[in-house]
LUMMI-134401 format. One record per residue: x, y, z of N, C-alpha, C, O in turn. Coordinates in steps of 0.2 Angstrom, whole numbers, padded with zeros to 4 digits, always signed. Layout:
<atoms>
XYZXYZXYZXYZ;...
</atoms>
This chain:
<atoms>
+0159-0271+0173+0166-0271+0175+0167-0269+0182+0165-0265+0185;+0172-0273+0185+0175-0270+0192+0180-0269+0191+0184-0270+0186;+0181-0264+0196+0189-0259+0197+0188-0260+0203+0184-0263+0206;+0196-0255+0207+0194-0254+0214+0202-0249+0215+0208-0249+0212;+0200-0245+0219+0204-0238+0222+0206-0239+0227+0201-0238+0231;+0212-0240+0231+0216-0238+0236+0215-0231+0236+0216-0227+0232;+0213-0230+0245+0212-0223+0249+0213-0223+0254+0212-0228+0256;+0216-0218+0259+0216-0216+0264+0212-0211+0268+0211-0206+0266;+0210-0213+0274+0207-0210+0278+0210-0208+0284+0213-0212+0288;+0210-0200+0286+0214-0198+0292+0208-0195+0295+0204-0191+0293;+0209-0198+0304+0206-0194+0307+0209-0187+0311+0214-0186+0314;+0204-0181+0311+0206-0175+0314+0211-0176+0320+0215-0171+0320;+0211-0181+0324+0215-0182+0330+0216-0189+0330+0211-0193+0329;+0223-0191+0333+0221-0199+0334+0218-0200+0340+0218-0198+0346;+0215-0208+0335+0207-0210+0340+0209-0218+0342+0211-0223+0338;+0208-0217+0349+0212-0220+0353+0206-0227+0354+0201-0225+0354;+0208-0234+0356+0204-0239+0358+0209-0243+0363+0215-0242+0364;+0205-0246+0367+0208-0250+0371+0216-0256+0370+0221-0257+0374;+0213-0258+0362+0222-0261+0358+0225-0255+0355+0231-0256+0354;+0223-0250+0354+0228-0246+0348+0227-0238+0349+0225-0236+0354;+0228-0235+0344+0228-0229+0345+0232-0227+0335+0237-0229+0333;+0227-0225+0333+0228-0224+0325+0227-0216+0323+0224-0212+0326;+0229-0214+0318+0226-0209+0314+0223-0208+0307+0218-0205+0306;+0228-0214+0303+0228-0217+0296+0224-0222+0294+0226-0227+0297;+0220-0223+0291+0217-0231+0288+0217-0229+0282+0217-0224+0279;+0218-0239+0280+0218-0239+0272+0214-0239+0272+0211-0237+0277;+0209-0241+0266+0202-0240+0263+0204-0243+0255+0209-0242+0252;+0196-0246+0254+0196-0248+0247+0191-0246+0244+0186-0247+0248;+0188-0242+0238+0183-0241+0237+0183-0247+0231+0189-0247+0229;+0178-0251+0228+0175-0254+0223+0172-0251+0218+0167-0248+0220;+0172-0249+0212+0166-0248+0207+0165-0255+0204+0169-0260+0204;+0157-0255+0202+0153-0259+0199+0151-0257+0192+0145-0255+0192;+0155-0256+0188+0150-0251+0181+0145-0256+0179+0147-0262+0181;+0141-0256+0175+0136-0257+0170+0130-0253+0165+0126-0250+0168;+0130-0255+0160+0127-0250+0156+0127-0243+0157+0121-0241+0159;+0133-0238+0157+0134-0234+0158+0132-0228+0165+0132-0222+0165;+0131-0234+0172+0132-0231+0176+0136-0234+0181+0137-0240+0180;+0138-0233+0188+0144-0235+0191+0141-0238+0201+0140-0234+0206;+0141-0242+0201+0138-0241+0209+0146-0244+0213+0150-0248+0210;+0146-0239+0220+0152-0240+0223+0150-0243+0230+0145-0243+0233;+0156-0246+0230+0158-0251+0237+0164-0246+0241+0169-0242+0238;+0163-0248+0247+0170-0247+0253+0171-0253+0258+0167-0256+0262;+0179-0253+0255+0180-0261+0263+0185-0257+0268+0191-0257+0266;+0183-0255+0273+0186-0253+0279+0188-0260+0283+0184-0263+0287;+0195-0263+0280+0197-0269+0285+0197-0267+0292+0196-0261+0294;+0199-0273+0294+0202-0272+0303+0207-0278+0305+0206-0284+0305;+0214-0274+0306+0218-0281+0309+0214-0286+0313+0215-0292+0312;+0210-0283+0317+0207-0287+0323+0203-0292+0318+0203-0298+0319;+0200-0291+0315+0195-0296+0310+0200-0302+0304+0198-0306+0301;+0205-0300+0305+0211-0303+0299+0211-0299+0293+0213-0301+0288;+0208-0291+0293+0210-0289+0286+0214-0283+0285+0213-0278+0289;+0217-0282+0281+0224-0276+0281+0220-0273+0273+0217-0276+0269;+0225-0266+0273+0224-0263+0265+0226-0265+0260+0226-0264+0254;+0231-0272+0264+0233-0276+0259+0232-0281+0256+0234-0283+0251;+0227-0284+0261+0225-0290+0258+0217-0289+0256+0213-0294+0255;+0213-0282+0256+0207-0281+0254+0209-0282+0244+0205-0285+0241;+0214-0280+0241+0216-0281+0235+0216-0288+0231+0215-0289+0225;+0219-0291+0237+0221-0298+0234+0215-0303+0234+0213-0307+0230;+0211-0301+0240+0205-0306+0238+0202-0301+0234+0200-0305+0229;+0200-0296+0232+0195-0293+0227+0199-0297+0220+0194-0299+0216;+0205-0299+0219+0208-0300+0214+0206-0308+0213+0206-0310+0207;+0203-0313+0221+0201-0320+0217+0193-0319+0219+0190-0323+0217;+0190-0314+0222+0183-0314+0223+0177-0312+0214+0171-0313+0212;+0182-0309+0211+0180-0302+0205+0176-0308+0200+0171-0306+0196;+0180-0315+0200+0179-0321+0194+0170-0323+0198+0165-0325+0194;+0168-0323+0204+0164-0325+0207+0155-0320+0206+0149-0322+0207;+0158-0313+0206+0153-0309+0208+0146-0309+0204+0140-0307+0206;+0149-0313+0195+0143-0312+0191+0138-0306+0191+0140-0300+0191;+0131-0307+0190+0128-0303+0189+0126-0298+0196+0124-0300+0201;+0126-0291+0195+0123-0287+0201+0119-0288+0202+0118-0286+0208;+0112-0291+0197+0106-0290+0199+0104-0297+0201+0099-0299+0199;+0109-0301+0207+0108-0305+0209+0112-0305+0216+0116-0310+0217;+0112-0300+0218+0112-0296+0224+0112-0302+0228+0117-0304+0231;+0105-0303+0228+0103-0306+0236+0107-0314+0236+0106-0318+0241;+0111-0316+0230+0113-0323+0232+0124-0320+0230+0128-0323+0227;+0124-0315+0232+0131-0311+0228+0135-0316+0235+0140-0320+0233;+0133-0315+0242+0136-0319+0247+0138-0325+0247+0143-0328+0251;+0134-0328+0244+0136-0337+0245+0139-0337+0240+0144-0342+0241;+0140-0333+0233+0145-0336+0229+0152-0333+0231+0157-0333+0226;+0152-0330+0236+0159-0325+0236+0160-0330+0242+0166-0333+0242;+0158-0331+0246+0159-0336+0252+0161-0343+0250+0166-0346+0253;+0160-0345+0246+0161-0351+0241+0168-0350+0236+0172-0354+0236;+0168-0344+0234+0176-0342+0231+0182-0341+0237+0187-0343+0235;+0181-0338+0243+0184-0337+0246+0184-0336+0252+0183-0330+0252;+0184-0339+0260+0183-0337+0266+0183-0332+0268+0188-0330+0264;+0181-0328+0273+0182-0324+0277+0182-0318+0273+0179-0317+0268;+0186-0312+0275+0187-0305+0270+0179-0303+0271+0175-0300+0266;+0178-0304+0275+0171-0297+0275+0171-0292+0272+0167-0291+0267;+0176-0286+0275+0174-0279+0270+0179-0280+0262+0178-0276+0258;+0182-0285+0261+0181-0284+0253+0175-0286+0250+0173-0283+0245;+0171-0291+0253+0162-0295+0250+0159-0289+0252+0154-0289+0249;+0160-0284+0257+0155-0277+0259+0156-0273+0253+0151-0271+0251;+0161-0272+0249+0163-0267+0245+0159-0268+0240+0156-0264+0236;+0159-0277+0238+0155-0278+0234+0149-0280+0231+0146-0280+0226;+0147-0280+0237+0141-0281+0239+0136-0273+0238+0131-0272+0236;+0142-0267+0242+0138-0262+0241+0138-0259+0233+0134-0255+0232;+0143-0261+0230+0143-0259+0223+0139-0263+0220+0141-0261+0214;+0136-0268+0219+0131-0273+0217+0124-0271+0217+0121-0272+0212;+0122-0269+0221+0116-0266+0225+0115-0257+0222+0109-0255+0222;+0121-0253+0220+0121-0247+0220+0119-0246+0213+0116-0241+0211;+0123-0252+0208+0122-0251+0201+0117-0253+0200+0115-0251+0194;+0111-0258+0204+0104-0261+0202+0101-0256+0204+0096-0256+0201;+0102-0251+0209+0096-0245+0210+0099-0238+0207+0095-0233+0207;+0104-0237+0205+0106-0232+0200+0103-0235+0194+0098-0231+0191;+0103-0243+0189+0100-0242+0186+0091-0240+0183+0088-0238+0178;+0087-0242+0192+0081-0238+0191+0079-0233+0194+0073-0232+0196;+0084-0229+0195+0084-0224+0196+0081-0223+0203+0076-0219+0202;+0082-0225+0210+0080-0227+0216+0085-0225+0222+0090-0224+0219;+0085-0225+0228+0085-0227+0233+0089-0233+0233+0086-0237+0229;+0095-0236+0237+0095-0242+0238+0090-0245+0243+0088-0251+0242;+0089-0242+0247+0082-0243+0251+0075-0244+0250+0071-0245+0254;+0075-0242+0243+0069-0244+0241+0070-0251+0238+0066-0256+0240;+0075-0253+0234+0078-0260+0231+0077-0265+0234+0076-0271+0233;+0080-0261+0243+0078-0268+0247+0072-0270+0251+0071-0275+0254;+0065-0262+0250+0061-0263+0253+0061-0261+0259+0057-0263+0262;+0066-0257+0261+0068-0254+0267+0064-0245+0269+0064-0241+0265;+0062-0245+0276+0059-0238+0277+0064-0232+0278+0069-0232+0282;+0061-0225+0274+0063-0219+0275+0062-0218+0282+0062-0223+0286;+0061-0212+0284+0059-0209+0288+0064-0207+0294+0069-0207+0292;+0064-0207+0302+0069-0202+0303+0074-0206+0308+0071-0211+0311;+0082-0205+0308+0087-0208+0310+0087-0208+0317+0089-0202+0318;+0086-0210+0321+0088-0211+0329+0096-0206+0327+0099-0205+0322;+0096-0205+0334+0102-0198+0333+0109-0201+0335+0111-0203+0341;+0111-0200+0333+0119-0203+0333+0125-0204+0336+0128-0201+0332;+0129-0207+0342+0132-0206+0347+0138-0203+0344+0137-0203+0337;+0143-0199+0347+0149-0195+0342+0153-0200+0350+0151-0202+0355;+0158-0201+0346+0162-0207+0349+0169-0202+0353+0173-0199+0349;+0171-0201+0361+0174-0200+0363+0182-0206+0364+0183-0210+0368;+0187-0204+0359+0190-0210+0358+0198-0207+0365+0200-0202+0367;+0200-0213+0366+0206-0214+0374+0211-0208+0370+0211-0208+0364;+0214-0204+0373+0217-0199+0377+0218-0198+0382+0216-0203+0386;+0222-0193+0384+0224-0189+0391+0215-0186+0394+0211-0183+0390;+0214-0187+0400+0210-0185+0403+0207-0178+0402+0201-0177+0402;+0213-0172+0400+0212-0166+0397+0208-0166+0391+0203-0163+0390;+0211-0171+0386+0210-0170+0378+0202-0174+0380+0198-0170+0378;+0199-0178+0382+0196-0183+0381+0187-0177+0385+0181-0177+0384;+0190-0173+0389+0187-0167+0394+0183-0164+0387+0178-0165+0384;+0190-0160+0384+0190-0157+0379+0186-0158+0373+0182-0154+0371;+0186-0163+0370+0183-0166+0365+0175-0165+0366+0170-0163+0362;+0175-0167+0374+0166-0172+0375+0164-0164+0375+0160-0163+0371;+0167-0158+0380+0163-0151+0380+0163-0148+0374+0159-0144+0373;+0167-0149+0368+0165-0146+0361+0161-0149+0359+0156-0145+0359;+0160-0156+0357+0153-0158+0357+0146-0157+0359+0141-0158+0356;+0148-0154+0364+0142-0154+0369+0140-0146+0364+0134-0144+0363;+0146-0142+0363+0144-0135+0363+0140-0136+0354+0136-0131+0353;+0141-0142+0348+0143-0141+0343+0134-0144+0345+0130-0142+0340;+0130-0148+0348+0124-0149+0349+0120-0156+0351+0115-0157+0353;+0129-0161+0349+0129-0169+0353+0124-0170+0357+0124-0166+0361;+0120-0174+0358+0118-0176+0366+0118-0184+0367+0114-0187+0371;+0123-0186+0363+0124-0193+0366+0131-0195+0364+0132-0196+0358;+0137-0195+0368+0142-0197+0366+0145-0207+0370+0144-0209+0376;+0147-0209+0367+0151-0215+0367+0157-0214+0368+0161-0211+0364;+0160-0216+0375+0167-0215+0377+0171-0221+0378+0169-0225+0382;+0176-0222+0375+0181-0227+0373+0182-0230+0382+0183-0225+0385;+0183-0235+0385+0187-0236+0392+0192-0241+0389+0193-0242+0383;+0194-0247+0395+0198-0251+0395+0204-0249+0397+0209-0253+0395;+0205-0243+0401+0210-0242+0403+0210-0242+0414+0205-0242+0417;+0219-0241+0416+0218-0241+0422+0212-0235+0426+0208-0236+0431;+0213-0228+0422+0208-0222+0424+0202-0222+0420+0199-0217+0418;+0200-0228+0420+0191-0227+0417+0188-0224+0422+0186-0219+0419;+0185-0225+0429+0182-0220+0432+0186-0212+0433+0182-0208+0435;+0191-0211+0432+0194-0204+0431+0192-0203+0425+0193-0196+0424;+0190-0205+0420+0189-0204+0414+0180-0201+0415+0178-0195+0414;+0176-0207+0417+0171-0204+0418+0166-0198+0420+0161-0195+0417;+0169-0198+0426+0172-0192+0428+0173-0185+0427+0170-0181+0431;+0176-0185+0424+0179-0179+0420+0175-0179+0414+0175-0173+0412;+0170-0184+0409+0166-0180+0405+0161-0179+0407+0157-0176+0404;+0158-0181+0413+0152-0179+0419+0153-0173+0420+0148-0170+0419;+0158-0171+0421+0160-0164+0423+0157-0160+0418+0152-0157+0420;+0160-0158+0411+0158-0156+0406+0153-0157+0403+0152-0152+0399;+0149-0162+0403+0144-0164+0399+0138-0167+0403+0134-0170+0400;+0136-0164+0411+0132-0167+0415+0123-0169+0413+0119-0171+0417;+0123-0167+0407+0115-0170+0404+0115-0175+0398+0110-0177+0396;+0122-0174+0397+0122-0179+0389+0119-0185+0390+0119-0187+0396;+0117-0189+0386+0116-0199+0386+0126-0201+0387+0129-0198+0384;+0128-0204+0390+0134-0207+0390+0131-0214+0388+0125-0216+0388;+0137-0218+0383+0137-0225+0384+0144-0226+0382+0148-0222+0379;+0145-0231+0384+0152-0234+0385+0154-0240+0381+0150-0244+0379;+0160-0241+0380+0164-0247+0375+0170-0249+0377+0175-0246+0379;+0171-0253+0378+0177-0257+0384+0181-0260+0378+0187-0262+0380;+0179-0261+0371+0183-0265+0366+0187-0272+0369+0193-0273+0367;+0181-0275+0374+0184-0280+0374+0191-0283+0380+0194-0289+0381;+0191-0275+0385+0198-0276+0387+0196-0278+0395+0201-0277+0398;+0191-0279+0398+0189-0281+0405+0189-0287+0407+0186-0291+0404;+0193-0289+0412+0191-0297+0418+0183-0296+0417+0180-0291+0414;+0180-0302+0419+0173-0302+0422+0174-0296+0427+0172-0291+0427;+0179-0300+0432+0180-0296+0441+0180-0288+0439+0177-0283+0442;+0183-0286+0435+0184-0281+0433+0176-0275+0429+0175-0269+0429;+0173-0281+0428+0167-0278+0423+0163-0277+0429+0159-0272+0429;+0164-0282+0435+0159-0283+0438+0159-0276+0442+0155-0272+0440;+0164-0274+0446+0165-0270+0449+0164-0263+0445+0164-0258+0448;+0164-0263+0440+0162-0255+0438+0154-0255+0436+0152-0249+0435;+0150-0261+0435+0145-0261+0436+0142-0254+0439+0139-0250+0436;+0144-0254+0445+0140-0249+0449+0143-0243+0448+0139-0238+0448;+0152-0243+0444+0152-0235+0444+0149-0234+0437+0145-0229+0438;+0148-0236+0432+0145-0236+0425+0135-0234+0429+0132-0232+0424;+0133-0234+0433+0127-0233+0437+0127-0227+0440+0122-0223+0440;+0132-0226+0443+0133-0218+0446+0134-0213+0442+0133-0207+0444;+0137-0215+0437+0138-0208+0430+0132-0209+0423+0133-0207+0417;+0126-0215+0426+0122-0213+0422+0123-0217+0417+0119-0215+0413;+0126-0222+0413+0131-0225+0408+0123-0227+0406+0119-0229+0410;+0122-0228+0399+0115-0230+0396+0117-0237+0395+0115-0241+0399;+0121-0240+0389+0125-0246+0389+0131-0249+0387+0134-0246+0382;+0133-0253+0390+0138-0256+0390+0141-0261+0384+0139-0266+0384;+0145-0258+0379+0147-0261+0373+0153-0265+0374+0159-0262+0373;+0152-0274+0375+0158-0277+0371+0164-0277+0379+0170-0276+0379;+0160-0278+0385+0167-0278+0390+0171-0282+0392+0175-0281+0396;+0168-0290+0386+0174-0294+0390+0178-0296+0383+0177-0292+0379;+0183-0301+0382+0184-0304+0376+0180-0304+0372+0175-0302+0374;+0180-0307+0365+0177-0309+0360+0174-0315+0360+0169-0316+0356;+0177-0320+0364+0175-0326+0364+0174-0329+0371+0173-0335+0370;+0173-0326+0377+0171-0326+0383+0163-0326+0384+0160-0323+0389;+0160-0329+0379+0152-0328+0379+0149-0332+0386+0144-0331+0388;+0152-0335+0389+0150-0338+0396+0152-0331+0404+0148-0331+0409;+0156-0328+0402+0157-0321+0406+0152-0317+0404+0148-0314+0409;+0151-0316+0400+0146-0309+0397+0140-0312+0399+0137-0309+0404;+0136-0319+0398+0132-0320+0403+0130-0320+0410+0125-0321+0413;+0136-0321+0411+0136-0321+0419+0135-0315+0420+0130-0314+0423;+0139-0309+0417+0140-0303+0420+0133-0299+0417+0130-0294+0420;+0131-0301+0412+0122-0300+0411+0117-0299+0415+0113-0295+0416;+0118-0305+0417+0114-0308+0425+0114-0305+0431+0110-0305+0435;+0120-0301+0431+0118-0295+0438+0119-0288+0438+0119-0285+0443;+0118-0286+0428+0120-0278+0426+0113-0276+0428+0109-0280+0431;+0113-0272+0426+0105-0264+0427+0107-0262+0418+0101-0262+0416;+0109-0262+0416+0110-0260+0409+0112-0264+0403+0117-0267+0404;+0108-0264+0398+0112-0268+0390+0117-0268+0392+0119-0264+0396;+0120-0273+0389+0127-0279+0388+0124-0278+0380+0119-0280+0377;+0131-0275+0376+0130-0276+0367+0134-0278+0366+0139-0275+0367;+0135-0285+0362+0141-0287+0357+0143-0285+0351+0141-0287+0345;+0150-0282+0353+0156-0279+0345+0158-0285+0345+0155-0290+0342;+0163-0283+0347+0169-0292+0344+0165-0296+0343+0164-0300+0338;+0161-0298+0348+0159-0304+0348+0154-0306+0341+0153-0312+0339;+0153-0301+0338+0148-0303+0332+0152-0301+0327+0155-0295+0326;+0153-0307+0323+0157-0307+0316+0155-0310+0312+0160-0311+0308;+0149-0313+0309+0146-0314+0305+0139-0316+0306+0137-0317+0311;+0136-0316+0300+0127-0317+0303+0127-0322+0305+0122-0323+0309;+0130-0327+0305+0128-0333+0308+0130-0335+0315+0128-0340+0318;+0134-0328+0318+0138-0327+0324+0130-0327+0328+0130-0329+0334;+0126-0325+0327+0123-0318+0329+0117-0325+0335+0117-0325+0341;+0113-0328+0332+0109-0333+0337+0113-0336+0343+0109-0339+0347;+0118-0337+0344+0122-0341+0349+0125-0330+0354+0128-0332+0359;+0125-0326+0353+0125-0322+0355+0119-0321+0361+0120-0318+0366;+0112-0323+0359+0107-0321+0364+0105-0322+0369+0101-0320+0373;+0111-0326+0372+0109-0328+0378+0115-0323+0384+0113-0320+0389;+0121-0322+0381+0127-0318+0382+0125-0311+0384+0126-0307+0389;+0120-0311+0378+0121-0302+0376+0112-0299+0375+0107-0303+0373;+0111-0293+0376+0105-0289+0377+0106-0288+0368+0102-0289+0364;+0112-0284+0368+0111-0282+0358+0116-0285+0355+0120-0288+0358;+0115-0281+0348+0123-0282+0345+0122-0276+0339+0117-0274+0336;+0129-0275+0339+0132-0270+0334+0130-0271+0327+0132-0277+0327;+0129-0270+0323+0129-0272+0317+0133-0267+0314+0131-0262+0312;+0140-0268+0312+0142-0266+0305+0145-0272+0301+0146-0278+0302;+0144-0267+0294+0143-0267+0290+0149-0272+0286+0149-0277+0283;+0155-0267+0288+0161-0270+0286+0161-0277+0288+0162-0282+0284;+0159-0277+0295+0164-0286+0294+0156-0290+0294+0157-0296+0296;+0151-0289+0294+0146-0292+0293+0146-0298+0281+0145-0303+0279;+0148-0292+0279+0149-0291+0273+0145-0290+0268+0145-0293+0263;+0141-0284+0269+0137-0280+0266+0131-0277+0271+0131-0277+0277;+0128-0274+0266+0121-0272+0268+0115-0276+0267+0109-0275+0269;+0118-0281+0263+0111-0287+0262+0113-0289+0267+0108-0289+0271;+0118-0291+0270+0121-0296+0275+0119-0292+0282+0117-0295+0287;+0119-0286+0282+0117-0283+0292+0110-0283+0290+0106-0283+0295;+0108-0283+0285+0098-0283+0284+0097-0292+0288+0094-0293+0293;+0100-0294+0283+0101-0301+0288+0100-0303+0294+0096-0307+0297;+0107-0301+0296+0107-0300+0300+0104-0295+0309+0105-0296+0314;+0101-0290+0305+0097-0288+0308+0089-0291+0310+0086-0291+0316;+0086-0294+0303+0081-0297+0305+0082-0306+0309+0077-0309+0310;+0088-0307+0310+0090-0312+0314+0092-0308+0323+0090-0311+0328;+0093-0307+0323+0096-0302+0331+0087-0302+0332+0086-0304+0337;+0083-0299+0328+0077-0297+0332+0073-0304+0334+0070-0305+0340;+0074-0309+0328+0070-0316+0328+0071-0318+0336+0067-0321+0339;+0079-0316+0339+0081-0318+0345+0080-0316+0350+0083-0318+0355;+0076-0310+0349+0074-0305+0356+0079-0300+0356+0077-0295+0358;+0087-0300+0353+0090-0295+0353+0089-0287+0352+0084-0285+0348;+0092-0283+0354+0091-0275+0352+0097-0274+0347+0103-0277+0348;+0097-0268+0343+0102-0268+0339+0104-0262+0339+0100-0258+0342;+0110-0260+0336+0112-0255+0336+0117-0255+0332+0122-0259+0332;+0116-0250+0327+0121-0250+0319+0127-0245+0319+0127-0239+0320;+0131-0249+0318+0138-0246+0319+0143-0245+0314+0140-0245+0308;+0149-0244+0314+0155-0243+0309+0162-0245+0311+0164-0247+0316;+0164-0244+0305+0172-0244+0307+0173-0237+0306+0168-0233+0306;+0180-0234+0305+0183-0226+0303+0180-0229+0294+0181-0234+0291;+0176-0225+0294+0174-0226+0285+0172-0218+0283+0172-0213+0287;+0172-0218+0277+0171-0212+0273+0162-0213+0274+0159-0219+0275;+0158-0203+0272+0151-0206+0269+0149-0212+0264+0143-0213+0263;+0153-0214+0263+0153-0219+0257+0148-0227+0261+0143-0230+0259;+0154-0226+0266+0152-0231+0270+0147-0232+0276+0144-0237+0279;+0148-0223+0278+0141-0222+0282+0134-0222+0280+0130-0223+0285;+0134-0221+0273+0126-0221+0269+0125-0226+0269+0119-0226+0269;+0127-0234+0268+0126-0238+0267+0123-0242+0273+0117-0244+0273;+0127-0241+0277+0123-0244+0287+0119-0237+0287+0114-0238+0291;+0119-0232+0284+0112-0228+0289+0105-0228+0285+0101-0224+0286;+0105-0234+0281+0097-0235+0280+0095-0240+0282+0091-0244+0279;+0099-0244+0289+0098-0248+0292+0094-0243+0297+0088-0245+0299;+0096-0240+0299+0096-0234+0304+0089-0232+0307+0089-0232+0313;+0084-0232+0303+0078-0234+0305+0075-0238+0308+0070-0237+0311;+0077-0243+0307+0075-0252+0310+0077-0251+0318+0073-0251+0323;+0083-0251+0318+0088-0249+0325+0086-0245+0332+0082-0240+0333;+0090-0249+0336+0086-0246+0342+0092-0239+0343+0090-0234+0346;+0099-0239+0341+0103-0236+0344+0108-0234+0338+0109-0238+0334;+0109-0231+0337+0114-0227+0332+0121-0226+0334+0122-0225+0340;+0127-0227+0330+0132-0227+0331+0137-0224+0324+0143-0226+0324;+0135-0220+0320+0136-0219+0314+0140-0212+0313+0137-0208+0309;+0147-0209+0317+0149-0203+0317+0153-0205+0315+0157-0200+0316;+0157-0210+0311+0166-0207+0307+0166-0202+0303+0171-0198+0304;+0163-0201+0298+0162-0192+0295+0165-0187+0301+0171-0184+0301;+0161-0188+0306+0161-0181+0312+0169-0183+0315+0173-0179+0319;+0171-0188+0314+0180-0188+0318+0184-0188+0313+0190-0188+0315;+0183-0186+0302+0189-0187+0301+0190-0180+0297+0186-0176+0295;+0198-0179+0298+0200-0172+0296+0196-0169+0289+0194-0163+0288;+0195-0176+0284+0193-0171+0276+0190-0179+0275+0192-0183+0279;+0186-0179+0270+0184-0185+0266+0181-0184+0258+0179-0179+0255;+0183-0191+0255+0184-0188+0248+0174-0188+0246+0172-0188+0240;+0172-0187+0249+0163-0189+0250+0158-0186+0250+0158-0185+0256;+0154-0184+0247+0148-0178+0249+0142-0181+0248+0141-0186+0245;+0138-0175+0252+0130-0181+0251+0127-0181+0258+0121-0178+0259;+0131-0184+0264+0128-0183+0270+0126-0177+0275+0131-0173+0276;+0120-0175+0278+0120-0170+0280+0118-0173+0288+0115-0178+0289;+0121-0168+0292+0121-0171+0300+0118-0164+0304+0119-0158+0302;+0111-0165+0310+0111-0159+0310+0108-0162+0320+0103-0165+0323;+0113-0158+0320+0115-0158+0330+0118-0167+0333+0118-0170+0338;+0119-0170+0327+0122-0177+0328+0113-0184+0324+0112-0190+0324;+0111-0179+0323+0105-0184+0318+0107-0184+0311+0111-0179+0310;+0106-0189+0307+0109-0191+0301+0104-0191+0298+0100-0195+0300;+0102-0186+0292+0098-0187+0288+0099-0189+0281+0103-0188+0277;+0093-0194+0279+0095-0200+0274+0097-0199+0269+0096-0204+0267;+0101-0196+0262+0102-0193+0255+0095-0196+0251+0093-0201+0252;+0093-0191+0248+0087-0193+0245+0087-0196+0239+0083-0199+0237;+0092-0194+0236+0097-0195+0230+0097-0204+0228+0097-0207+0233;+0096-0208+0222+0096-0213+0219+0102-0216+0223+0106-0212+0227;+0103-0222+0222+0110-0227+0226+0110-0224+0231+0105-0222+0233;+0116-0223+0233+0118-0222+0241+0117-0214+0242+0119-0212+0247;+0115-0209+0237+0115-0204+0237+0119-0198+0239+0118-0192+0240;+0126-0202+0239+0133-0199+0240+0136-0196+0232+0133-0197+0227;+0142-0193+0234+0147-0189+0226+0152-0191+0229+0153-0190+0235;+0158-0195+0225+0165-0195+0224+0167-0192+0224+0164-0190+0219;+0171-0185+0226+0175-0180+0223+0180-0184+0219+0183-0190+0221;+0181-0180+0213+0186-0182+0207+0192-0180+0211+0198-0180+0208;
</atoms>
């Protein structure tokens, strides 16, 4: 039987990107019951992707007649693809509730279901999202003091080098790496090239449009550091016309459409010489347990929405100085709070 629960997620502080600046997301969790136990999904839409908390409902409502048996997992996407285009995190919800009820039922690991390795998580960037130059200062020195040592700082604004700057200041040994979401000229990319090189910047996430794959190689061509593609990678099949562009790509999960689907699409990014790196939307544990047994595979981690939101309905993950260590626990090895 499928269900599915509207939630919301609020961040500690609002978390600012180059389009927007939010505090609130909707959220969908999934259950998947069968023979008396439950595996859960979460769809973290994204406007920018085409999906809203309103429309994760409506397609769960024509995808539900499609999804058949759990324990055929690995063919769940072509029939959901086939019912319906598009809508990645409602196919991610149920994709991970499909996958959760087959390793709940033998009592597993979903990472062992898929054949995937334990062992230890590359450590995690904690995401410095657009603010005022103070709050932005402020944030990266708590971090620093709470045991961070790799933070990801949001740019695409007029004062990106003032921004840099200023968390250099406070943070002068951390790993820095940077995410532009998209909002830079070439000319613009080009020229900060060098200041991204004076403050140490490791790599460079997503600095032109989305569909600029001709700029992104040009400006590949004369960086000192990875070029990774966010926007630009929206489905597995995005991902082979990306390696000429791009050094890596992001893998999440949401708009991928599942965890079969970034397994996919992970051992395709490799087949192409790419590097990778597993990422998120604002998700509960729910949805970070699911991408962090990718985590292993991975050259770069990107998995802190737990550490930016005020409360979450989710227990299970434990974090320690910004490494994420795996739940040892069957399925995704998380708890619902009732």
């Amino acid at each position: 039987m499928l269900t599915w629960t509207p939630f919301e997620l609020h961040t500690a502080q609002p978390f600012g990107i180059a389009r927007w600046t939010h505090s609130a997301y909707e959220r969908v969790r999934v259950d998947w019951s069968l023979d008396g136990v439950t595996g859960r999904g979460e769809a973290a839409p994204n406007a920018f992707y085409g999906e809203t908390g309103a429309t994760v409902p409506a397609a769960l409502e024509r995808l539900m007649g499609a999804a058949g048996d759990p324990w055929e997992f690995r063919t769940l996407a072509g029939r959901l693809d086939a019912a319906l285009g598009h809508h990645p995190s409602a196919k991610c919800a149920l994709e991970m509730a499909a996958v959760e009820v087959c390793a709940l039922l033998v009592g597993r690991p979903v990472r062992d279901l898929l054949g995937l390795p334990g062992g230890e998580v590359p450590e995690s960037s904690l995401t410095i999202g657009l603010a005022s130059l103070s709050e932005m200062a402020a944030q990266a020195q708590a971090a620093v003091a709470r045991g961070h040592g790799i933070l990801k700082v949001k740019l695409g604004t007029p004062q990106d080098e003032a921004i840099l700057a200023a968390l250099r200041d406070v943070a002068p040994e951390v790993t820095l790496r940077v995410d532009a979401n998209a909002a830079w000229s070439l000319s613009r990319a080009r020229r900060m090239l060098d200041v991204l090189a004076d403050y140490r910047v490791e790599l460079l996430e997503q600095p032109l449009p989305a569909g600029d794959l001709a700029g992104h190689a040009a400006l590949r061509r004369s960086a000192r550091l990875p070029i990774i593609a966010d926007e630009s990678l929206h489905s597995v099949a995005s991902v082979p016309a990306l390696a000429e562009a791009f050094d890596g790509v992001n893998l999440k999960l949401a708009k991928l459409g599942g965890p079969v689907q970034g397994l996919r699409a992970l051992e395709l990014a490799r087949l192409h010489g790419l590097e990778v790196m597993v990422g998120c939307m604002i998700e509960s544990s729910l949805g970070i347990a699911a991408a962090a047994m990718l985590a292993p595979l991975c050259d770069w981690v990107d998995l802190d929405s737990p550490l930016l939101l005020a409360a979450e309905p989710v227990s299970g993950l434990e974090w320690k100085a910004g490494r994420l260590q795996l739940p040892p626990g069957p399925g995704w090895g998380v708890a619902w709070a009732e």
